[in-house]
Backbone as CSV, one residue per row, in Angstrom:
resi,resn,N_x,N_y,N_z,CA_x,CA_y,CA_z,C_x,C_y,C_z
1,UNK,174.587,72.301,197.042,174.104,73.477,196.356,175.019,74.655,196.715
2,UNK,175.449,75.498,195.589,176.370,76.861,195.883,175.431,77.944,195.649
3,UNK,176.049,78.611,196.356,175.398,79.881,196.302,174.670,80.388,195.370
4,UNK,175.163,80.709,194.184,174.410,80.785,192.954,173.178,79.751,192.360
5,UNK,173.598,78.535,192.716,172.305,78.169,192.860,170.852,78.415,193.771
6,UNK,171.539,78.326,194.484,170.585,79.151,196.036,169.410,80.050,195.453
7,UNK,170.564,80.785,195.099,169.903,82.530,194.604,168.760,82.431,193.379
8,UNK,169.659,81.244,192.423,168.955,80.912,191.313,167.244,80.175,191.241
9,UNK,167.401,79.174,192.433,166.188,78.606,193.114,165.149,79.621,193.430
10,UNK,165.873,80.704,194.392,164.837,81.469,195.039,164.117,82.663,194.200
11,UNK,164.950,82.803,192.925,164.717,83.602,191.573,162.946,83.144,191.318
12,UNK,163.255,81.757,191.056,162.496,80.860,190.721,161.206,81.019,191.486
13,UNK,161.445,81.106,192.282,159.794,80.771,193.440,159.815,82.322,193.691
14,UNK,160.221,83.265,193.576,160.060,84.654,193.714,158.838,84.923,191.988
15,UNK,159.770,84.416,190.797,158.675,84.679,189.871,157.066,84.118,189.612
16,UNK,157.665,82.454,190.325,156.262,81.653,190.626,154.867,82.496,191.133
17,UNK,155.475,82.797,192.204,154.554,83.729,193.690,154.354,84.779,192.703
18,UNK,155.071,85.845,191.875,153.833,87.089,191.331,152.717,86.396,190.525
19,UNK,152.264,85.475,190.042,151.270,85.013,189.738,150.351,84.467,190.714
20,UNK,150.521,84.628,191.771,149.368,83.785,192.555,148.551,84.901,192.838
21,UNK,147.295,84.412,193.260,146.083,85.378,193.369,145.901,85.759,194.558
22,UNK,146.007,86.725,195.033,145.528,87.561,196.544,144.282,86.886,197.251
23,UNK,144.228,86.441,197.790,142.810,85.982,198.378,142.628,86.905,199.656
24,UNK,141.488,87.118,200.042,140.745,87.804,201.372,141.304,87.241,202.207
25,UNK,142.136,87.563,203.679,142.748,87.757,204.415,141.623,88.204,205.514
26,UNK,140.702,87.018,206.502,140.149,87.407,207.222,140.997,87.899,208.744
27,UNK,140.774,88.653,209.469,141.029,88.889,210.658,140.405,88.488,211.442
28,UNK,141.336,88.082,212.588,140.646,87.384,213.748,140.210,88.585,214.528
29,UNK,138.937,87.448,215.126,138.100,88.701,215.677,138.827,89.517,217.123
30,UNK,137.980,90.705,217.039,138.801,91.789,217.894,138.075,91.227,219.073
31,UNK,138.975,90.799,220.073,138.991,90.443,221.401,137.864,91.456,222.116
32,UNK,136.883,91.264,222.987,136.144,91.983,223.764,136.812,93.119,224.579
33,UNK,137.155,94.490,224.591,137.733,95.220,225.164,136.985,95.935,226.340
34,UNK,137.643,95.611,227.523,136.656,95.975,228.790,136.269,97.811,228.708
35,UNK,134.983,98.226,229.193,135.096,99.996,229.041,136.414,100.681,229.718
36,UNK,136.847,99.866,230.806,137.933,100.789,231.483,139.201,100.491,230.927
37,UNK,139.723,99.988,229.574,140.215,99.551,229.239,141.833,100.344,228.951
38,UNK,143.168,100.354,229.020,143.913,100.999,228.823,143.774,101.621,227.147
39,UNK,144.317,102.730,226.919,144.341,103.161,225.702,146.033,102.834,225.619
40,UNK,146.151,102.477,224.331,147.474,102.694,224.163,147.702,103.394,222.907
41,UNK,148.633,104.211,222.410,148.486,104.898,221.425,150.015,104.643,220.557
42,UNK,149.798,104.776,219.552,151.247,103.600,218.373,151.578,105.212,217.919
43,UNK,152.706,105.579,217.297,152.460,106.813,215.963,153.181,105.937,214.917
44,UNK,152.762,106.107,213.745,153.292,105.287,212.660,153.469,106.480,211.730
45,UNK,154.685,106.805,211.304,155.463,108.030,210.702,155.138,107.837,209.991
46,UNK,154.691,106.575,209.060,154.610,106.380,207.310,153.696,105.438,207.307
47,UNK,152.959,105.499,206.444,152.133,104.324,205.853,152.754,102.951,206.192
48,UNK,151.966,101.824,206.484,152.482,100.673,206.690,153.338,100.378,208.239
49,UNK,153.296,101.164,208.905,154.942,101.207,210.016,153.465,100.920,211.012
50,UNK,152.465,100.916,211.150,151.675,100.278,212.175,151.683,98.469,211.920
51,UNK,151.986,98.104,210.643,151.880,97.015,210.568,153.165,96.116,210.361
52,UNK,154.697,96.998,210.245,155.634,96.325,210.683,155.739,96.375,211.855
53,UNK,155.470,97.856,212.768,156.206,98.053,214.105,154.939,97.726,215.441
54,UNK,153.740,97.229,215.039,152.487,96.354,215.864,152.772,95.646,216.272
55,UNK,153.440,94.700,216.292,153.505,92.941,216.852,153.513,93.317,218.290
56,UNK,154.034,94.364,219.007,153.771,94.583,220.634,152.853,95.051,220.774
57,UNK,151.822,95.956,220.247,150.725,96.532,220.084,149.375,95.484,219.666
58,UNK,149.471,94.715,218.947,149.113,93.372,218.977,148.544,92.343,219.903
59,UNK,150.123,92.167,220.619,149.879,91.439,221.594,148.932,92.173,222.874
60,UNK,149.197,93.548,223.083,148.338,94.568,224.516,147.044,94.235,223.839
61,UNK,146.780,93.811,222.615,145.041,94.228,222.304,144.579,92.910,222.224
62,UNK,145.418,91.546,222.190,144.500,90.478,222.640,144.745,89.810,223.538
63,UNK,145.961,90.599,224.353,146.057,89.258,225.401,145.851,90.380,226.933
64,UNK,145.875,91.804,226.579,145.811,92.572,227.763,144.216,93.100,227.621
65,UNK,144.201,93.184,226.465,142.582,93.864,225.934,142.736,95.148,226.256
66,UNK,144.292,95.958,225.899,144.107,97.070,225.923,143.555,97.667,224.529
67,UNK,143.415,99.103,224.538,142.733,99.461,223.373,143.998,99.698,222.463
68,UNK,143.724,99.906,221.332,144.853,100.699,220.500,144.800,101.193,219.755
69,UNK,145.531,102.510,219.409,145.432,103.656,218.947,146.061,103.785,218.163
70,UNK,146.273,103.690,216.497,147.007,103.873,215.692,147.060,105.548,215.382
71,UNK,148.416,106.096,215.850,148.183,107.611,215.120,148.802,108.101,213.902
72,UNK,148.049,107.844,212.539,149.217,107.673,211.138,149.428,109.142,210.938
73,UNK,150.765,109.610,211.000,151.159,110.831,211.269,151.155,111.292,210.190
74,UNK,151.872,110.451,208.909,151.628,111.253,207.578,150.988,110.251,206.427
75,UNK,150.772,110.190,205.359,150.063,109.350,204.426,151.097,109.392,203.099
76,UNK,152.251,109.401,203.438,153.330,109.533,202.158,153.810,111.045,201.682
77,UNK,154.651,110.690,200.854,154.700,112.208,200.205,154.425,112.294,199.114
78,UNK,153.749,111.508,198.814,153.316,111.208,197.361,151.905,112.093,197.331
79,UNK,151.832,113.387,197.021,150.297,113.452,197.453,149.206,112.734,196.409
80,UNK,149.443,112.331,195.141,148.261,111.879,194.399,148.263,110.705,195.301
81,UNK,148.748,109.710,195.492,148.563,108.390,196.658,147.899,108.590,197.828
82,UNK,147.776,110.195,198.186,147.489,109.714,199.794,145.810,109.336,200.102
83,UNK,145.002,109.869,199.286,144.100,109.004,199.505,143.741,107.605,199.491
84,UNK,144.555,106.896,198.568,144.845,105.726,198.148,145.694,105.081,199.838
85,UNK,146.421,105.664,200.192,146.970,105.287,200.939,146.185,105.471,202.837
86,UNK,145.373,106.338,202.682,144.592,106.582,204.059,143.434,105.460,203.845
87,UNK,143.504,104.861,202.988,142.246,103.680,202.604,143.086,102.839,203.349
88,UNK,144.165,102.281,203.025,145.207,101.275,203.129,145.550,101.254,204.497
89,UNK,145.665,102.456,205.109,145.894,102.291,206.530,144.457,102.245,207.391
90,UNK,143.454,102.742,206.607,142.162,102.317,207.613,141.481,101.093,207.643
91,UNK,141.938,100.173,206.344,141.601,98.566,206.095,142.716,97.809,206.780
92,UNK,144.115,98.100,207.020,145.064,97.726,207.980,144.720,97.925,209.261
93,UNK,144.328,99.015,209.402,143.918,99.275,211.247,142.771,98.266,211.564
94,UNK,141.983,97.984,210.610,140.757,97.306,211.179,140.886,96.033,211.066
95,UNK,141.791,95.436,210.054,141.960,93.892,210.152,142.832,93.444,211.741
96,UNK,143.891,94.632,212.093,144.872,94.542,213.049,143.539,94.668,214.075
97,UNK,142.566,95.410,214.382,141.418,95.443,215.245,141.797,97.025,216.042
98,UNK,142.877,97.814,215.458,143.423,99.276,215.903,142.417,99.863,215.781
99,UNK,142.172,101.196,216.442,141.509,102.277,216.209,142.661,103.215,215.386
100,UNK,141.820,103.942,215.180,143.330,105.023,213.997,142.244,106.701,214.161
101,UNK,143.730,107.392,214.066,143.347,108.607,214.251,144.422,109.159,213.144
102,UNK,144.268,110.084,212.333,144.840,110.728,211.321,144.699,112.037,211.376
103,UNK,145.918,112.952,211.883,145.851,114.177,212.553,145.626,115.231,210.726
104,UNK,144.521,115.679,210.590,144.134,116.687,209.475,143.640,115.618,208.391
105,UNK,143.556,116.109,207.202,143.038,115.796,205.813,143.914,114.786,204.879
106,UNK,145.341,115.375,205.426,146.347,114.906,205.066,147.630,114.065,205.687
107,UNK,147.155,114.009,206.950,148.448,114.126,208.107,149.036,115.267,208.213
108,UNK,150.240,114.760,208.584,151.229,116.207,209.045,152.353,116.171,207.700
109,UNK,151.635,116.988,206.727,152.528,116.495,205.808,154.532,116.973,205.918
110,UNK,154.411,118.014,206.517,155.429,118.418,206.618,156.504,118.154,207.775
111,UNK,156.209,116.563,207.762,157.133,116.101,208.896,158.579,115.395,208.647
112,UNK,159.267,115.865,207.825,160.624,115.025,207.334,162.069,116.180,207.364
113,UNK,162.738,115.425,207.068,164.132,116.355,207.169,164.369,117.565,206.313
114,UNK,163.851,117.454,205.235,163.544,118.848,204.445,162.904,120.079,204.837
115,UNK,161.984,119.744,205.166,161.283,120.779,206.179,161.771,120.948,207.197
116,UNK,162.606,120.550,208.130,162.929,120.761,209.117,164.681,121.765,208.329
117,UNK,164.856,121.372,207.295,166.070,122.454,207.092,165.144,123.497,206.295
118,UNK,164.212,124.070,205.867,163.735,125.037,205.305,162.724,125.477,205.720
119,UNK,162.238,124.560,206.957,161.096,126.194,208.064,162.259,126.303,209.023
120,UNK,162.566,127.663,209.213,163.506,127.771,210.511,162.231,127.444,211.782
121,UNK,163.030,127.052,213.031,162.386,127.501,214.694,161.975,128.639,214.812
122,UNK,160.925,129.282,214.949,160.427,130.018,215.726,159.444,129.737,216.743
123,UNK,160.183,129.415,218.088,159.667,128.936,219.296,158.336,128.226,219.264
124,UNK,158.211,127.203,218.311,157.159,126.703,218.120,156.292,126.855,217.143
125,UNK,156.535,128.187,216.505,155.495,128.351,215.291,156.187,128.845,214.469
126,UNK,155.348,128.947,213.002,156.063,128.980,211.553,155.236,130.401,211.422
């Protein structure tokens, strides 16, 4: 097989798979967490980044039984999505067995490189 075939195959089972049906995705249950339990706390800059950048966070919450703290810093910049999207990260936090904390209504929306070139520093406040 050459390359182009390769590609051509995987074309194939890439279009197969958008037809298959989503099924419920149970989570395994959240491990018993002792009261004195460590907190550990994640920040996930963007939607979804608790559930690529978890797998170590993961492991502290079922094999250490520490706690964990998802902190989703912003909810996109999309603002019609972000409710759509604070759903998405609070049904992600709970299948993962995270706690989640979402700093305001919105997050911090103004946390990216744009803003950082068009609020100047003033020693901490705007």
């Amino acid at each position: 097989m050459n390359a182009r075939q390769f590609v051509a195959q995987f074309q194939k089972l890439v279009k197969r798979g958008q037809f298959l049906k989503a099924g419920k995705i149970s989570s395994g249950a959240r491990p018993k967490i002792p009261a004195n339990a460590l907190n550990v706390l994640i920040f996930s800059p963007h939607p979804d980044d608790e559930c690529i950048n978890g797998g170590l966070a993961l492991r502290l919450l079922r094999e250490a039984r520490w706690n964990i703290v998802n902190v989703g810093v912003t909810l996109g910049s999309n603002r019609g999505r972000q409710s759509a999207r604070r759903r998405e990260l609070q049904n992600a936090c709970a299948s993962l067995g995270f706690k989640l904390i979402v700093p305001g209504k919105r997050g911090l929306e103004h946390i990216n490189s744009d803003a950082r070139k068009k609020i100047p520093r003033t020693g901490g406040r705007r």
